[in-house]
C-alpha positions in Angstrom: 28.2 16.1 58.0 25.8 18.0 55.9 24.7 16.9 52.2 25.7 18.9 49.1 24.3 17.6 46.3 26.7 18.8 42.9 24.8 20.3 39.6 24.8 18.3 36.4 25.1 20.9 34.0 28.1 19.3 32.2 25.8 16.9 30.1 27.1 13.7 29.8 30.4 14.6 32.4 28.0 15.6 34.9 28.0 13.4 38.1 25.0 11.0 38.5 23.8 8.6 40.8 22.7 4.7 38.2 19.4 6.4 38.6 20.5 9.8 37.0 19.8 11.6 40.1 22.4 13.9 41.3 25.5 13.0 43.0 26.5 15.0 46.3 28.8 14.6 49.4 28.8 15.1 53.3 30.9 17.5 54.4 31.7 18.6 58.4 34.4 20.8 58.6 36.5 20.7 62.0 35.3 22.9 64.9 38.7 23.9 66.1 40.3 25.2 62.4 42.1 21.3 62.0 43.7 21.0 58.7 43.8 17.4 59.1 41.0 16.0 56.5 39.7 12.3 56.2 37.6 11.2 53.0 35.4 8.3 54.2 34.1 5.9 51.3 30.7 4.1 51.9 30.8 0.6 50.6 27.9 -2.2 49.8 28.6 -4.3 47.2 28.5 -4.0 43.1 26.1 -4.4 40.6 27.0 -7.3 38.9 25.0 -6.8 35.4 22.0 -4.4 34.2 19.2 -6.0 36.4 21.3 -6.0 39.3 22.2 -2.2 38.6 18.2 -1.4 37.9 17.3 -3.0 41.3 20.1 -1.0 43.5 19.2 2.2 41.7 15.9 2.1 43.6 17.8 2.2 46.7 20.2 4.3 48.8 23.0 2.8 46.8 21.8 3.8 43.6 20.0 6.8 44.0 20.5 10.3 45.8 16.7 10.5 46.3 16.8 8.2 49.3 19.4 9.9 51.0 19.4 11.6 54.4 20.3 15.7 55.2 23.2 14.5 56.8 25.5 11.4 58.6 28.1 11.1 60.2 31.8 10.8 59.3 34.7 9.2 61.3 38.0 11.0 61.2 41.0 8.4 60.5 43.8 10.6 61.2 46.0 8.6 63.9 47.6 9.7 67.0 49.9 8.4 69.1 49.3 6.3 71.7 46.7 4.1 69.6 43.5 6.6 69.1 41.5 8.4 66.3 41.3 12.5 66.6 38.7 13.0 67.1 38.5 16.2 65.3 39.1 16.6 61.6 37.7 18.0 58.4 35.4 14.7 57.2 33.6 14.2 53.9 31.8 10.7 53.6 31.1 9.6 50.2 27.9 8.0 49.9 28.1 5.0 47.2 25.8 5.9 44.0 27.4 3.8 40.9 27.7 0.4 41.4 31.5 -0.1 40.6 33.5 1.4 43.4 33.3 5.0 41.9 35.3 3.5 38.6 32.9 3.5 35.6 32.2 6.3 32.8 29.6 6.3 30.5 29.0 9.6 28.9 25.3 8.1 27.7 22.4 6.3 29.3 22.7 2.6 29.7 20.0 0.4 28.7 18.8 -2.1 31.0 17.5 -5.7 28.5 14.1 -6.6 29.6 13.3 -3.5 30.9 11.9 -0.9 27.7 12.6 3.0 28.4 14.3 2.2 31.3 18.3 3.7 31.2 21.5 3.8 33.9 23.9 6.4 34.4 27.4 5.1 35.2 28.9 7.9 36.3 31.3 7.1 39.3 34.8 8.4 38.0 32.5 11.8 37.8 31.1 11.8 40.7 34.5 10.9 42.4 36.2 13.5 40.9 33.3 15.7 41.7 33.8 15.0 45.4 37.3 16.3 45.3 36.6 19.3 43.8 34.3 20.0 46.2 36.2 19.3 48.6 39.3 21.6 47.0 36.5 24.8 46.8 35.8 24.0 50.8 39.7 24.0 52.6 41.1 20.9 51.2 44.1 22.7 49.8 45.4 23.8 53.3 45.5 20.6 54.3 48.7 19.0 56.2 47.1 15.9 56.8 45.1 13.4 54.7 43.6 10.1 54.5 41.4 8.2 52.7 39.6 5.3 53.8 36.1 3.1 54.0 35.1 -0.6 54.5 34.2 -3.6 51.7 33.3 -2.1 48.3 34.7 1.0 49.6 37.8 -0.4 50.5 38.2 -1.3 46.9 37.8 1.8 45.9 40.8 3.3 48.6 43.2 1.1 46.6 41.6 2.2 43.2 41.7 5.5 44.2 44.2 7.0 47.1 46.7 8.1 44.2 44.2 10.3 42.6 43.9 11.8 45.4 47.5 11.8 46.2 48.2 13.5 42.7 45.7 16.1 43.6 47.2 17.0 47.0 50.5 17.3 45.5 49.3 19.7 42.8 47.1 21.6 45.1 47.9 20.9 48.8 51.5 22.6 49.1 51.8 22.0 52.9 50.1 18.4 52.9 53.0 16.0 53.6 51.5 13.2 55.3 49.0 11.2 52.6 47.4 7.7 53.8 44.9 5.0 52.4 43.6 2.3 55.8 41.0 0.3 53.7 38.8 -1.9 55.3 38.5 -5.4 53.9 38.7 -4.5 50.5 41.1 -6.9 49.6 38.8 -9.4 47.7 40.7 -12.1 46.0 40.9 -13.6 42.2 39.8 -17.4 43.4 38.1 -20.0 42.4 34.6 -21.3 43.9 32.7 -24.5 44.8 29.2 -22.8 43.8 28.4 -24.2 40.3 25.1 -21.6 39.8 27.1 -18.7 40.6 29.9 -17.0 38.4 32.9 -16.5 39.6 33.6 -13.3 41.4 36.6 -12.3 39.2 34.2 -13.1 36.3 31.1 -11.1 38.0 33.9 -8.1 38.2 35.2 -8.2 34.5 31.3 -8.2 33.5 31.3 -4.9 35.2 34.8 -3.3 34.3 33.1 -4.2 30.5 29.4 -2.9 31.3 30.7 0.5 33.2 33.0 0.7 30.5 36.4 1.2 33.3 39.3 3.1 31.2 42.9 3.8 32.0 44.8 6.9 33.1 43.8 10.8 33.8 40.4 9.8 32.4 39.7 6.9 33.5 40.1 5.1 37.1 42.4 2.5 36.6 46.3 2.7 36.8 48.3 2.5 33.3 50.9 0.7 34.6 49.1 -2.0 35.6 47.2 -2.2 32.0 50.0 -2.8 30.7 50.7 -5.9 32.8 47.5 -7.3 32.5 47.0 -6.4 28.7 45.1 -9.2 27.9 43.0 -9.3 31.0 43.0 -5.8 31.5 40.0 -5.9 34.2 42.0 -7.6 36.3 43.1 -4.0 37.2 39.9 -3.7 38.9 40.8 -6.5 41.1 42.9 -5.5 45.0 45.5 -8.2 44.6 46.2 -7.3 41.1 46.9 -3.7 41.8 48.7 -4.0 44.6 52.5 -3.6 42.6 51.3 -0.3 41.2 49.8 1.9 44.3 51.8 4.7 45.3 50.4 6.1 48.1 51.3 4.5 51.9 48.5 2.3 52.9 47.8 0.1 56.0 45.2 -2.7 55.6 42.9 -4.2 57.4 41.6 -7.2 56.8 39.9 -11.0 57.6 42.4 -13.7 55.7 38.5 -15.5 56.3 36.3 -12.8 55.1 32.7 -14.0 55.8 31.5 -12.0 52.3 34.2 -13.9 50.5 33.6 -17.3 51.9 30.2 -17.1 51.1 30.3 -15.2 47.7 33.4 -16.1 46.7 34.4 -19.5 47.8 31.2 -20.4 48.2 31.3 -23.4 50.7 31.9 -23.7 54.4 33.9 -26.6 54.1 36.4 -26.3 56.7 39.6 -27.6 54.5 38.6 -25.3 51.8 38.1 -22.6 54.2 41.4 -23.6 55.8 43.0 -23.5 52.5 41.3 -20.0 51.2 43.3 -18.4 54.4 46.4 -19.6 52.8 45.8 -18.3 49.3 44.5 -14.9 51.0 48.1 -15.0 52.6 49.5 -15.7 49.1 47.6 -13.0 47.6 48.9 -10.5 49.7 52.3 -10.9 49.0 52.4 -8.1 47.4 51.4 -5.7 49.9 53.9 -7.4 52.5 56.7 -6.6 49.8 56.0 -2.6 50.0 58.2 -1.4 53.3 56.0 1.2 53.3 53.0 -0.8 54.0 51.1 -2.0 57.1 48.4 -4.3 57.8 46.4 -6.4 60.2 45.0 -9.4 58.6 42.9 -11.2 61.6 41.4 -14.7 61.6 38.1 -13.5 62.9 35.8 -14.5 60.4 34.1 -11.3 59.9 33.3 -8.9 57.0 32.2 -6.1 59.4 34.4 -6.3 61.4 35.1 -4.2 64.6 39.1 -3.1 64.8 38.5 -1.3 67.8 37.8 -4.3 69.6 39.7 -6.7 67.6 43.9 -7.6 68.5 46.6 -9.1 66.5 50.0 -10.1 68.0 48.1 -9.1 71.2 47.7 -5.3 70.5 44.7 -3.5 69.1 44.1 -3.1 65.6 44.0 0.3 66.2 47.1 0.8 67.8 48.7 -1.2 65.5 47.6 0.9 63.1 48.4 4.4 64.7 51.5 3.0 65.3 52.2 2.8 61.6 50.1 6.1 60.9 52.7 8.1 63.2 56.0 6.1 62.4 56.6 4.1 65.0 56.7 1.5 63.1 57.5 0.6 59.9 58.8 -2.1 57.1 57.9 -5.8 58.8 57.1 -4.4 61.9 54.4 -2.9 60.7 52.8 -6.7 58.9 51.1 -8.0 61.8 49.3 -11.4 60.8 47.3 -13.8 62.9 48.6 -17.5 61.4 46.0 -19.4 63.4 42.8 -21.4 62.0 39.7 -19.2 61.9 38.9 -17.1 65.0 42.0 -17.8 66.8 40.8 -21.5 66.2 38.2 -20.9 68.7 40.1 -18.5 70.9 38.2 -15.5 69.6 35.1 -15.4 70.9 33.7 -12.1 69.8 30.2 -11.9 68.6 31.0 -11.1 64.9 33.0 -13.3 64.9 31.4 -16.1 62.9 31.6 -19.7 63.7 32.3 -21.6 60.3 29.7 -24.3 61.1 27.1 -22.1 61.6 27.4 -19.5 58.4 24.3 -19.5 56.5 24.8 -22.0 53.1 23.0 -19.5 51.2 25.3 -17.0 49.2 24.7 -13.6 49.9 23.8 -11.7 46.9 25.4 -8.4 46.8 
């Protein structure tokens, strides 16, 4: 997929990586005239507060300047039988802002400690950017759509799929199958045992605050669900929180012991907290289980890149599990698949990213 980078010559609308360098997308169209598209979203974190966002924005993940000609994109459209076409229209969203493609601020940020030196957070832009171009490049024959990407980019496939969905219905006359699969993005509101660390749900609503994150056409968050959260309103930027107001058919796929959420969130390797943080994640995604039109397959592998292809739940693939779902052959419960055991299969799984418990690093990975 080649790069396009967009021009800013909208002033303060124009897309912008935090560095203020332009924002752009991959593109590979199908070679065989497919009008079956997939929008993949790059994830990697947030930036937690100014310093944070000044250090990413000398990287890939916060800059356009450090990005390559072109990379590759995996189609997501399902077919039967358990496999990925693997032919489709692909765009792959590199991830520029920070905040899961959420934030506006018409006007440079400044960063405290750091004189003359300004962020752009411009990811709403930049998102809606991305689908235009897309639009001006075939997306409106489409009869086939979904949108998906791992960790911070799974995040933003529940912020986002029914913007996209809204879109397709304006502009995509023929497009009658729309899908979200994110990737562990489903990052709970808990509590943690790491007293020098915030907690996560209080790193997030620094950054719904600092990105300045804003409700409706405008804005990347869904109305409905500020409403319900009206006093803690950035708990709209949170996956269990938004779960009751997201449209658009999703499956998920997820670790009920994420390894970035043990360590960042929960913040010990304890095994009974552990234990118990697979519980809550269960909890949590209560709310998911109670859309019929959902699917998921929450493993115990203790992974946060985790490999579905080679991972099984209920004693099927991941995959197929999924493409099951993706094609209708299932639905409603049988399409919750859950693995209730202890972490990896409580030792039965014995894949290499799989991590053992014991032997997680103590240190908290700073993302």
């Amino acid at each position: 997929a080649a790069l396009t980078l967009f021009p800013q010559d909208a002033g303060g609308e124009s897309p912008a990586c935090l560095d203020g360098s332009p924002y752009g997308a991959f593109l590979r169209l199908s070679s065989k005239n497919s009008t079956k598209w997939t929008i993949f979203i790059e994830g990697g974190g947030w930036c937690f507060d100014e310093n944070d966002c000044f250090g990413r924005s000398k990287t890939g993940l916060g800059s356009s300047k450090f990005w390559p000609r072109e990379m590759g994109c995996p189609c997501w459209n399902a077919i039967e039988g358990g496999g990925l076409d693997p032919d489709c229209n692909c765009m792959y969203l590199k991830y520029g802002d920070g905040a899961s493609f959420s934030g506006f601020r018409a006007q440079p940020w400044p960063v405290p400690g750091h004189e003359g030196v300004e962020l752009y957070f411009r990811g709403i832009k930049n998102l809606d950017a991305s689908i235009d171009f897309a639009f001006a490049n075939g997306l409106g024959s489409a009869t086939e759509f979904v949108l998906t990407g791992p960790s911070a980019g799974g995040l933003s496939t529940f912020l986002h799929i029914d913007r996209f969905a809204a879109r397709l219905a304006k502009e995509a006359p023929w497009c009658a199958h729309i899908r979200a699969a994110p990737e562990v993005g489903y990052f709970l509101d808990h509590a943690g045992f790491a007293p020098r660390i915030r907690s996560y749900t209080a790193r997030m609503k620094y950054v719904y605050n600092m990105q300045n994150l804003t409700f409706g056409p405008e804005g990347a968050l869904n109305p409905k669900c500020q409403v319900a959260f009206a006093e803690e309103p950035h708990l709209c930027f949170m996956s269990p929180h938004m779960q009751a107001f997201i449209k658009t058919p999703f499956f998920m796929l997820n670790s009920k012991y994420d390894s970035w959420q043990l360590s960042n969130e929960l913040g010990t390797h304890d095994r009974a907290k552990v234990l118990q943080y697979g519980i809550d994640f269960l909890d949590q995604f209560g709310p998911v289980r109670a859309k019929v039109e959902n699917g998921a397959a929450i493993t115990s592998c203790v992974c946060h890149q985790c490999d579905w292809h080679a991972l099984e739940v209920d004693g099927r693939s991941t995959m197929t599990l999924y493409a099951d779902w993706y094609t209708g052959k299932t639905s409603g419960s049988d399409s919750i698949h859950v693995d209730n055991r202890g972490p990896n299969g409580d030792g039965a799984i014995t894949l290499k990213f799989c991590n053992r418990v014991q032997d997680m690093s103590a240190d908290l990975i700073q993302v």
